[in-house]
MARRO-48262 format. One record per residue (C-alpha): chain; x, y, z; residue number from 1; residue in three letters. Coordinates in Angstrom, 1 decimal. Layout:
BEGIN
A:X:Y:Z:NUM:ALA
...
END
This chain:
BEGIN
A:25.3:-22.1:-26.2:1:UNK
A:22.7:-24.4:-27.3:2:UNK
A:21.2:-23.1:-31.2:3:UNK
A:18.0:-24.5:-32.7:4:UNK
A:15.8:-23.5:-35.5:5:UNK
A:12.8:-22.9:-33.9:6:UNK
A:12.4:-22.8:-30.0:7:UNK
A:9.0:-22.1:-28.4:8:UNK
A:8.1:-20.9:-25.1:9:UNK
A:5.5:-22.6:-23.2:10:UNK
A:4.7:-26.4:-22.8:11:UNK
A:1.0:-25.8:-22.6:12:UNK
A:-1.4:-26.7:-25.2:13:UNK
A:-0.5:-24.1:-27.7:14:UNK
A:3.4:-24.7:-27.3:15:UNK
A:3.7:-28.6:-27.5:16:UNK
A:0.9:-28.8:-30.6:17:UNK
A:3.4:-26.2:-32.4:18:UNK
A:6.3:-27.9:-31.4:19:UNK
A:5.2:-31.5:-32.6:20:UNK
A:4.2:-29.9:-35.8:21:UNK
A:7.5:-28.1:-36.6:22:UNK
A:9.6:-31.1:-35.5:23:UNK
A:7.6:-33.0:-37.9:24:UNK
A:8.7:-30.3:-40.9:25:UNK
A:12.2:-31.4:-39.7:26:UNK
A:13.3:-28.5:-37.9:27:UNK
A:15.4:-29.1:-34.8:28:UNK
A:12.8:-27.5:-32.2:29:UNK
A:13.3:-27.2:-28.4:30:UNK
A:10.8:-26.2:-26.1:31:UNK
A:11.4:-24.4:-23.0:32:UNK
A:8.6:-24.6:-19.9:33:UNK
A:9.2:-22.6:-16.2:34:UNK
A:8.2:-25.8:-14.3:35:UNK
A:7.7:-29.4:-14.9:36:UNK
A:5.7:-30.8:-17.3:37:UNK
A:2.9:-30.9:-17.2:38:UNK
A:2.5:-27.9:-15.1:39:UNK
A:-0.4:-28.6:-12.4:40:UNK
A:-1.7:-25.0:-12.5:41:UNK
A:-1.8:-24.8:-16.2:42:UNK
A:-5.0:-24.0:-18.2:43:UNK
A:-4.7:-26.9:-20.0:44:UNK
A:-3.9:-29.0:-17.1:45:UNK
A:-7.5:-30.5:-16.2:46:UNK
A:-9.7:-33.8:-16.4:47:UNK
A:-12.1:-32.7:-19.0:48:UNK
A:-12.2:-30.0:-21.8:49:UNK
A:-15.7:-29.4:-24.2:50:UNK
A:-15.7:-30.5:-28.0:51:UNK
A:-18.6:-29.0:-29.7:52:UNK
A:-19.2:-27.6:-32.7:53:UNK
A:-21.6:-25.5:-31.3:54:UNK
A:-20.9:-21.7:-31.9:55:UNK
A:-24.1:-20.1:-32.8:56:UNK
A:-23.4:-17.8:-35.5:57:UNK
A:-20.1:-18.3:-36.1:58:UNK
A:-19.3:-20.3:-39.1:59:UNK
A:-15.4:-20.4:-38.8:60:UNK
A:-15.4:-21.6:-35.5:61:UNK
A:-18.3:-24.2:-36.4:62:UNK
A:-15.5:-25.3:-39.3:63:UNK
A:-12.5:-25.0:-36.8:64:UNK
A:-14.1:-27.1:-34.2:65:UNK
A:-15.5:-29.8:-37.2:66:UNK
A:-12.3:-30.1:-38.4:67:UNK
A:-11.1:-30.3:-35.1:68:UNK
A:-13.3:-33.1:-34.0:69:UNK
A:-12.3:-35.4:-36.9:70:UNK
A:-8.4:-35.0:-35.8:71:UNK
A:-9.6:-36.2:-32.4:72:UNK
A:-10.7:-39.1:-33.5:73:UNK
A:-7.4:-39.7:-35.7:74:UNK
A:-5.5:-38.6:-32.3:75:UNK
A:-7.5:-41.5:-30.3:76:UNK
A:-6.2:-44.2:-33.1:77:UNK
A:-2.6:-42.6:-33.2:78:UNK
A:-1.8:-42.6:-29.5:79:UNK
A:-4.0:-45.6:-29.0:80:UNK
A:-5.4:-43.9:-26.1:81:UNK
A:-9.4:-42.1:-25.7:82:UNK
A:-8.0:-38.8:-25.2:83:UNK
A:-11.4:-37.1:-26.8:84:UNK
A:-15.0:-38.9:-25.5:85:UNK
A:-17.8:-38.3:-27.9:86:UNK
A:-20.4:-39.3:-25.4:87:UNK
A:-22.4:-35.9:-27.1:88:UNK
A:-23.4:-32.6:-26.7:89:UNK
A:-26.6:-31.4:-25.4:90:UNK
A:-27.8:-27.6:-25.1:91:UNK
A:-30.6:-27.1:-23.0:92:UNK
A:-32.9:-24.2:-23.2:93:UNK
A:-35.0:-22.2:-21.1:94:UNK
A:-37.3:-21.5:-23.4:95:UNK
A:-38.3:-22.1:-27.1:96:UNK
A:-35.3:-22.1:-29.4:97:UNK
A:-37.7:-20.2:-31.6:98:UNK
A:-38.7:-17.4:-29.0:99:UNK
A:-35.9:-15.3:-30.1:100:UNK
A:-34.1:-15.5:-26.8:101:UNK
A:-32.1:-18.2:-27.4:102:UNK
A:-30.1:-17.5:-30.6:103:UNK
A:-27.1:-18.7:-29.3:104:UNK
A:-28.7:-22.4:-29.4:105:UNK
A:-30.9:-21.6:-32.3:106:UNK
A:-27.8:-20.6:-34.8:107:UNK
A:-25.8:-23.6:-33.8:108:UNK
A:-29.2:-25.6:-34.3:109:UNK
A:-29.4:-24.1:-38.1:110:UNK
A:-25.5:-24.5:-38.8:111:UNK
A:-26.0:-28.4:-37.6:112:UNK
A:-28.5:-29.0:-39.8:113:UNK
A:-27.7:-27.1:-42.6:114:UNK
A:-24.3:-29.2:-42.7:115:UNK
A:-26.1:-32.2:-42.5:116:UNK
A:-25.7:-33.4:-38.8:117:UNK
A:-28.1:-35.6:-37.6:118:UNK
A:-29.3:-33.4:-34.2:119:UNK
A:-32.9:-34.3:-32.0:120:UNK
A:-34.8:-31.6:-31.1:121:UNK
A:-36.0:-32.2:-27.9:122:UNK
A:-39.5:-31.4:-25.8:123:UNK
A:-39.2:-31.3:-22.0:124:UNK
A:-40.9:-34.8:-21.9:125:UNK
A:-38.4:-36.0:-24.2:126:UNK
A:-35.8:-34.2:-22.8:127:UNK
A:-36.6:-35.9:-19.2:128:UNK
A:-37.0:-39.5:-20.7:129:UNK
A:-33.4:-39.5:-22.7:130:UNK
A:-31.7:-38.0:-19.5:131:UNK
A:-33.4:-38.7:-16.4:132:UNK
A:-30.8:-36.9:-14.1:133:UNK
A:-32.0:-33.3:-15.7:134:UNK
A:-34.6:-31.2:-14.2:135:UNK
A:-37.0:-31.0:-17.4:136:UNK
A:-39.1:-29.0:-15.8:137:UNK
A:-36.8:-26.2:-15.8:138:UNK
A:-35.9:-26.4:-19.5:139:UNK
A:-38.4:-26.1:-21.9:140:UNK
A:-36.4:-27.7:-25.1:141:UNK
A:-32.6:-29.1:-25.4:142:UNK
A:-30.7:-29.6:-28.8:143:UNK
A:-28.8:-33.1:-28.3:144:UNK
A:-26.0:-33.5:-30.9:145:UNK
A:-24.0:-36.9:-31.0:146:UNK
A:-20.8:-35.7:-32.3:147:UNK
A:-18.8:-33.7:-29.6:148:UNK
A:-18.1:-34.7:-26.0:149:UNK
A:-14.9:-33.8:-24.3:150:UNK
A:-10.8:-34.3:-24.0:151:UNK
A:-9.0:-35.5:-20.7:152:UNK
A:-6.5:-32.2:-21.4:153:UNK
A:-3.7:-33.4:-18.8:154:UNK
A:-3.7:-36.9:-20.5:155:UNK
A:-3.2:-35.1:-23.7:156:UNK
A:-0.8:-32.9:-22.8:157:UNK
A:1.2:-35.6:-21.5:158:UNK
A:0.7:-37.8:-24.7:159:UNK
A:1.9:-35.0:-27.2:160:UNK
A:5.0:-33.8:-24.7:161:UNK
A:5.9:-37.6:-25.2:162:UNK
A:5.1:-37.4:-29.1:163:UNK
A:7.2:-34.6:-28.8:164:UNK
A:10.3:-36.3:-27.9:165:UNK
A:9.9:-39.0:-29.7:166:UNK
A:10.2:-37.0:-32.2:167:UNK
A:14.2:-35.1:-30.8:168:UNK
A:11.9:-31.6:-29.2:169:UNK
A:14.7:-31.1:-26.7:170:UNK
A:12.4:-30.3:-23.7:171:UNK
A:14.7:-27.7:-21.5:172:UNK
A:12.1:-27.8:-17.7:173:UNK
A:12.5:-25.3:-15.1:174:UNK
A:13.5:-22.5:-17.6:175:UNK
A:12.2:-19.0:-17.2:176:UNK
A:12.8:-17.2:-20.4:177:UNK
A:13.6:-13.5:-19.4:178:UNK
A:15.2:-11.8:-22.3:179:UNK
A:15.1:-11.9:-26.2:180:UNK
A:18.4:-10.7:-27.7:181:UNK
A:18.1:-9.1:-30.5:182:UNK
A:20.3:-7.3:-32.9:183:UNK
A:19.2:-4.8:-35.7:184:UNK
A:15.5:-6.0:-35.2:185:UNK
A:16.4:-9.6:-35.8:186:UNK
A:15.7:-12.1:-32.9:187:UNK
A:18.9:-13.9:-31.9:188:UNK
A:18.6:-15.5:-28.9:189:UNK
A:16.9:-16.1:-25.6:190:UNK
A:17.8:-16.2:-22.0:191:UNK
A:16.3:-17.5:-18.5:192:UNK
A:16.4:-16.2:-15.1:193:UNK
A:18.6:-20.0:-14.8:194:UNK
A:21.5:-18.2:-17.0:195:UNK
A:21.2:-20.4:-19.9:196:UNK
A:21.2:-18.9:-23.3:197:UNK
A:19.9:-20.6:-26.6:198:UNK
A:20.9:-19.2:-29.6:199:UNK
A:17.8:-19.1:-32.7:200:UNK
A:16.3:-18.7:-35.6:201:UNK
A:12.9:-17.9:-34.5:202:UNK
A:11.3:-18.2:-31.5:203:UNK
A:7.5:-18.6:-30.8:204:UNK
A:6.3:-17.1:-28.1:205:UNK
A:3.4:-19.6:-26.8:206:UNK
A:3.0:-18.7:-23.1:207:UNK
A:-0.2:-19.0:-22.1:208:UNK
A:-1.3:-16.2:-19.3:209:UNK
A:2.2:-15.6:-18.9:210:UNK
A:2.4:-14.4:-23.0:211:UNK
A:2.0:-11.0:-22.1:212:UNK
A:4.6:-10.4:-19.8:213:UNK
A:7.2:-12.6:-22.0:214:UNK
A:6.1:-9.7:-24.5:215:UNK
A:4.8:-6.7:-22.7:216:UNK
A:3.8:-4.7:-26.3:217:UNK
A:0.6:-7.5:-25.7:218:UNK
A:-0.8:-6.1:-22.2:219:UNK
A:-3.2:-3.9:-23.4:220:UNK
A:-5.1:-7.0:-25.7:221:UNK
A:-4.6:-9.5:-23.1:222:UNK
A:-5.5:-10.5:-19.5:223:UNK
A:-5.8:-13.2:-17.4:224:UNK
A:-9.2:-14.6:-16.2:225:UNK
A:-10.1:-17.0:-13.6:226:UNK
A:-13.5:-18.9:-13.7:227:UNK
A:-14.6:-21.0:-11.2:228:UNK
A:-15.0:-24.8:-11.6:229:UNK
A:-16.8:-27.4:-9.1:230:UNK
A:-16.2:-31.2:-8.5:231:UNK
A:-19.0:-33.0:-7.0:232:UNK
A:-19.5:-36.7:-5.7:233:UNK
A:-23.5:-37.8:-6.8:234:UNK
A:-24.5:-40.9:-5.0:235:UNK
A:-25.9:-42.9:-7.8:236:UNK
A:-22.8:-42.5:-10.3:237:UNK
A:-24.5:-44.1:-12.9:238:UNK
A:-27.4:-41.7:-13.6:239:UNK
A:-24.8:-39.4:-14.3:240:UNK
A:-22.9:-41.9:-16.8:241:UNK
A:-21.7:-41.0:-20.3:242:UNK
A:-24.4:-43.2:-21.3:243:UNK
A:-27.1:-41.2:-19.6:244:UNK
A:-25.7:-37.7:-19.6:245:UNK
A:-23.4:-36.3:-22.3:246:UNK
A:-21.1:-33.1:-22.1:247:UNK
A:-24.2:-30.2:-21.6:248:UNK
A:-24.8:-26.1:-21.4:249:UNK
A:-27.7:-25.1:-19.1:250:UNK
A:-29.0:-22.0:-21.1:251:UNK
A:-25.3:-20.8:-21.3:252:UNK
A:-25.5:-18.0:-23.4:253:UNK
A:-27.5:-16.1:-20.3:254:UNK
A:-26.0:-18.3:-17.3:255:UNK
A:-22.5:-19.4:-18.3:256:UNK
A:-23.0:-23.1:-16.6:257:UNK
A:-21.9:-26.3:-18.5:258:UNK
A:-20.7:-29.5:-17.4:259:UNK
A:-19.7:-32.8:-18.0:260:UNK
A:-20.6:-36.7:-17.3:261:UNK
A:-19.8:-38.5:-14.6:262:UNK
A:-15.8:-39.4:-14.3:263:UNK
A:-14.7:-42.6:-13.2:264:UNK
A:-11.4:-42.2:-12.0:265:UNK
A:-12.4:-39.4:-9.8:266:UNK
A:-15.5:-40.2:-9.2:267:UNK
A:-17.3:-36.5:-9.7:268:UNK
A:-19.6:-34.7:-12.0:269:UNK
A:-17.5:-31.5:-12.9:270:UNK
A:-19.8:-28.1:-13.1:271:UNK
A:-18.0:-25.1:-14.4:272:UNK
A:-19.1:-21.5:-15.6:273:UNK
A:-18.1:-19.6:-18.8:274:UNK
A:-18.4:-16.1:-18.4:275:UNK
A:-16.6:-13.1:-17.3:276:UNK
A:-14.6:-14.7:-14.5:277:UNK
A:-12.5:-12.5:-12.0:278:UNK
A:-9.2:-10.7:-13.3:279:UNK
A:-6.1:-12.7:-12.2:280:UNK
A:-2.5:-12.2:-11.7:281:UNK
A:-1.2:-15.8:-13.2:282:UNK
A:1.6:-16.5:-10.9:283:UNK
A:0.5:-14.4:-7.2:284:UNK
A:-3.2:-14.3:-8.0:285:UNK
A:-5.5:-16.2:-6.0:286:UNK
A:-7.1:-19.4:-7.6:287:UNK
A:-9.5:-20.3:-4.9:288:UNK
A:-13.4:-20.3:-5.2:289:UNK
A:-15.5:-17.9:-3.3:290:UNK
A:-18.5:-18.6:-1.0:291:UNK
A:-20.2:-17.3:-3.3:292:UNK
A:-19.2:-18.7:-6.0:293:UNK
A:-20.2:-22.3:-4.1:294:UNK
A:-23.6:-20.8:-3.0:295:UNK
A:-24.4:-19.6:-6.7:296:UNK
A:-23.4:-23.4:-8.0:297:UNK
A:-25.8:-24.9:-5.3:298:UNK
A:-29.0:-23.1:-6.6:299:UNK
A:-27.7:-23.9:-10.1:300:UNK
A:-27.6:-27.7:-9.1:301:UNK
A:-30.8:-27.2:-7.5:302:UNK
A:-32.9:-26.3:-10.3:303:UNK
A:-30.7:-28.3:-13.0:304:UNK
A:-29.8:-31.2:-11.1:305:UNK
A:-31.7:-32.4:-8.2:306:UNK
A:-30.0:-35.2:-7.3:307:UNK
A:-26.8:-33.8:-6.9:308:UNK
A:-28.3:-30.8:-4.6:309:UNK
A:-26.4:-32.3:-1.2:310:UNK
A:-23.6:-34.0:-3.1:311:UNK
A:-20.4:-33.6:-1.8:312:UNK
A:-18.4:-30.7:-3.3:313:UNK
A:-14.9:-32.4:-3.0:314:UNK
A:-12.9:-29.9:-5.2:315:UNK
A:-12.6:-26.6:-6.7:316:UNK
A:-10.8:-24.4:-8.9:317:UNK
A:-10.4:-21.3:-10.9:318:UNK
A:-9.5:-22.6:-14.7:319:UNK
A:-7.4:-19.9:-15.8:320:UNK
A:-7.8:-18.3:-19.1:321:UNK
A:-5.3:-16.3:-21.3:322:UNK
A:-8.4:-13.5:-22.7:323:UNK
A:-7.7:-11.7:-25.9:324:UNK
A:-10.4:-8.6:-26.0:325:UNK
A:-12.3:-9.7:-28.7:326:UNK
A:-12.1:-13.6:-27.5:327:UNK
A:-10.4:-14.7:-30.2:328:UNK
A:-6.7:-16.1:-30.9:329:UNK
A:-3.7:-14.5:-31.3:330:UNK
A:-1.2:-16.2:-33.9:331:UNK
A:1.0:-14.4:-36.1:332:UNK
A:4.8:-12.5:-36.8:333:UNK
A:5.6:-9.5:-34.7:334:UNK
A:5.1:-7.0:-36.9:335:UNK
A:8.3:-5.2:-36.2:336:UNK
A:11.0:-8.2:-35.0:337:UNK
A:12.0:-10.7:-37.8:338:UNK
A:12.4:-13.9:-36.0:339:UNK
A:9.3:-13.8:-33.2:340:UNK
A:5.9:-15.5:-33.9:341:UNK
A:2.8:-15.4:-30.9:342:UNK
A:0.3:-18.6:-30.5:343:UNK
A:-1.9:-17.9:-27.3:344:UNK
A:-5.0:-16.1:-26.8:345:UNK
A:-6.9:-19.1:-26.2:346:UNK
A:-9.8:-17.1:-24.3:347:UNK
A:-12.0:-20.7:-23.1:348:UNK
A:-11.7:-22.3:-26.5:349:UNK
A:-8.0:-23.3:-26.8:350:UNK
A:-7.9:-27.1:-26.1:351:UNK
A:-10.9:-27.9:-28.0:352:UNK
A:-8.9:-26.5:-30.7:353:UNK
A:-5.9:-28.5:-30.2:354:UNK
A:-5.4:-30.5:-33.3:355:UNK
A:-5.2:-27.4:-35.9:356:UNK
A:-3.1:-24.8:-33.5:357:UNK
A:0.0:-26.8:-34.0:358:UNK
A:-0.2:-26.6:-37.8:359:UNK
A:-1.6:-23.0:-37.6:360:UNK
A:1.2:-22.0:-35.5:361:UNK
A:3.7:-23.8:-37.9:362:UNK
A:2.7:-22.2:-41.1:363:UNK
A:2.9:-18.6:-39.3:364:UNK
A:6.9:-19.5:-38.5:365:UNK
A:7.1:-20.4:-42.1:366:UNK
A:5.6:-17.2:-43.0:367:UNK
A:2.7:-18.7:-45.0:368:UNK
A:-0.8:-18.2:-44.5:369:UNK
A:-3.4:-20.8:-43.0:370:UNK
A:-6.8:-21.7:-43.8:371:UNK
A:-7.9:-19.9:-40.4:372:UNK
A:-5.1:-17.9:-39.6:373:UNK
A:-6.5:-14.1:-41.2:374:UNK
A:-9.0:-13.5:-37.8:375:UNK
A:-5.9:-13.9:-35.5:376:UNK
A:-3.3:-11.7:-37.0:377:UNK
A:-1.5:-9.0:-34.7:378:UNK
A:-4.4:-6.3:-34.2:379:UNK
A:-5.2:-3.2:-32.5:380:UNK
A:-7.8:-3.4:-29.7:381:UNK
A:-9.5:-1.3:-27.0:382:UNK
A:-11.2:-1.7:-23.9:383:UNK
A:-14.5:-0.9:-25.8:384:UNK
A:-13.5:-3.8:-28.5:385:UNK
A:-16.7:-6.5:-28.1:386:UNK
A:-16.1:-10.2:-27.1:387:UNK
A:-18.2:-12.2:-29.7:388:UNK
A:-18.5:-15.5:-28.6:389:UNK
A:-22.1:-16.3:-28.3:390:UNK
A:-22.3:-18.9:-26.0:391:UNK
A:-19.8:-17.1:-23.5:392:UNK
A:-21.9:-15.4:-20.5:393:UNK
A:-20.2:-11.7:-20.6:394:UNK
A:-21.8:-8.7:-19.0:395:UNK
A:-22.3:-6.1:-21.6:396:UNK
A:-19.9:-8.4:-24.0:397:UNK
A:-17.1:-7.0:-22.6:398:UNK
A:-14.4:-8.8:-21.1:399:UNK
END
């Protein structure tokens, strides 16, 4: 039987970042994953993931995500590789930031400047002469900051698995964990559906969609969500450049649709939509995109972008997220087994995120306390419990 300090469950974004950081505290770490790495259907398996600061009126994710931002940058230099793109984030607006229908963009407007970024507030005119792909005609003002952008998330993933082992994570694929042995309330052990058994000090549990069923006690507080995300082909690539277009929200907080710059190696413009998204069974449910779904992206394109109106739509998929009820993480101790620590919960904002959840997840197995860690103890929620973040489209706030 194979024994390590710490093994973690979950090669996703959440379990790698925790695993590089405990390996890097000199624990002997392994990592166990159902499938190959990195899994295709993951939520953090995709070309492009938002960076932004932006969170209207919430300060500790605005620090979270600053923080964040700078480790990106250190993570480009350290792998050598532009894993985050700061080519820019731009919010645009319906209306007036100072109608008092747009808080959303108005907070994260105040928090920018009041930390002293240097963001443009811009008119419609402006807004169509610094990005001529945009519709300014349907947006009466945009807030254009030039810190944020995006992360290829499969190229990360696979450059921090790598880290990993460079480092002696013993990476055990194609292992399904399906018991934790426990004796007197003390972890032990863990088994797999492949009858292999790893004998533990602690395990942490960082599963994804798939948390909840390693540890049913977490059903009621978490469910999986699919939201639907477009790929398009524009004819003129370059109007659509990094140059010319940065990572954007079209009046999110009251349509859900974002989006990114054009892509080179795939050559698409990738819409998506943050909102409620469908409930989803994470291994049988069903990841296509409705008709719908396509129809409602088309008369978004059409007011927002023009151009792309009769572009080819040359993929689709439904980006799968791991919903706490209140939206935000969930990292902490069991509160009755010694020996079992949770890191998921990542509810749309996970990969943007990456650089502190290793570390957060570290100090939790160490039983200390982190600098962000009090929000996303073990808690008690309801179905009436409110999802907060501001710049998430959610019916009645409810997820």
């Amino acid at each position: 039987m194979k024994k390590y300090d710490v093994l973690v469950i979950g090669g996703g974004i959440f379990g790698v970042t925790a695993a590089v950081e405990l390996a890097k505290r000199k624990y002997k770490v392994a990592l166990l994953n159902p499938d190959a790495l990195p899994h295709h259907m993951a939520a953090s398996t995709d070309v492009t993931k938002a960076v932004r600061m932006e969170y209207g009126s919430d300060r500790e994710y605005f620090r979270m995500a600053e923080r964040s931002i700078g480790l990106w940058r250190e993570w480009n230099n350290f792998f050598g590789k532009e894993l985050y793109h700061e080519v820019g984030f731009l919010m645009l607006c319906r209306k007036s930031i100072e109608s008092g229908e747009q808080s959303f963009e108005e907070c994260s407007y105040k928090e920018l400047l009041d930390n002293g970024y240097a963001v443009e507030h811009l008119s419609s005119l402006e807004i169509k002469k610094k990005f001529p792909a945009i519709n300014a005609e349907t947006y009466a003002e945009a807030i254009y900051n030039p810190v944020g952008g995006y992360a290829n998330a499969t190229l990360t993933i696979m450059a921090l698995i790598a880290h990993a082992r460079e480092l002696g994570v013993h990476i055990h694929e194609r292992q399904t964990v399906n018991s934790l042995d426990m004796v007197s309330g003390v972890l032990k052990g863990v088994g797999t559906v492949e009858d292999q058994r790893y004998a533990v000090d602690h395990v942490l549990v960082a599963a994804g969609a798939h948390t909840p069923m390693v540890l049913p006690e977490l059903q009621p507080y978490m469910k999986s969500t699919g939201h639907p995300v477009f790929w398009l082909r524009p004819n003129d690539a370059k109007r659509f450049s990094g140059d010319n277009l940065p990572v954007f929200t079209a009046d999110i907080s009251n349509t859900g649709w974002y989006g990114f710059p054009y892509l080179e190696e795939q050559g698409i413009v990738k819409l998506a939509k943050h909102s409620n998204g469908s409930e989803i069974d994470p291994e049988k449910g069903d990841r296509q995109v409705t008709d719908a779904e396509v129809v409602e992206m088309r008369s978004f394109v059409g007011e927002c972008f023009p151009e792309l109106a009769k572009a080819p739509l040359v993929y689709t998929r439904r980006c799968l997220y791991t919903d706490t009820l209140d939206g935000h993480f969930w990292i902490d101790n069991h509160p009755t087994i010694k020996g079992l620590s949770v890191s998921s919960g990542g509810s749309g904002h996970g990969l943007k995120m990456a650089p502190i959840l290793g570390p957060m997840a570290a100090d939790i197995v160490e039983g200390k306390t982190h600098e962000f860690s009090n929000r996303y103890r073990w808690r008690h929620l309801t179905r009436d419990t409110v999802q907060v973040e501001e710049a998430r489209y959610v019916i009645d706030r409810r997820i």
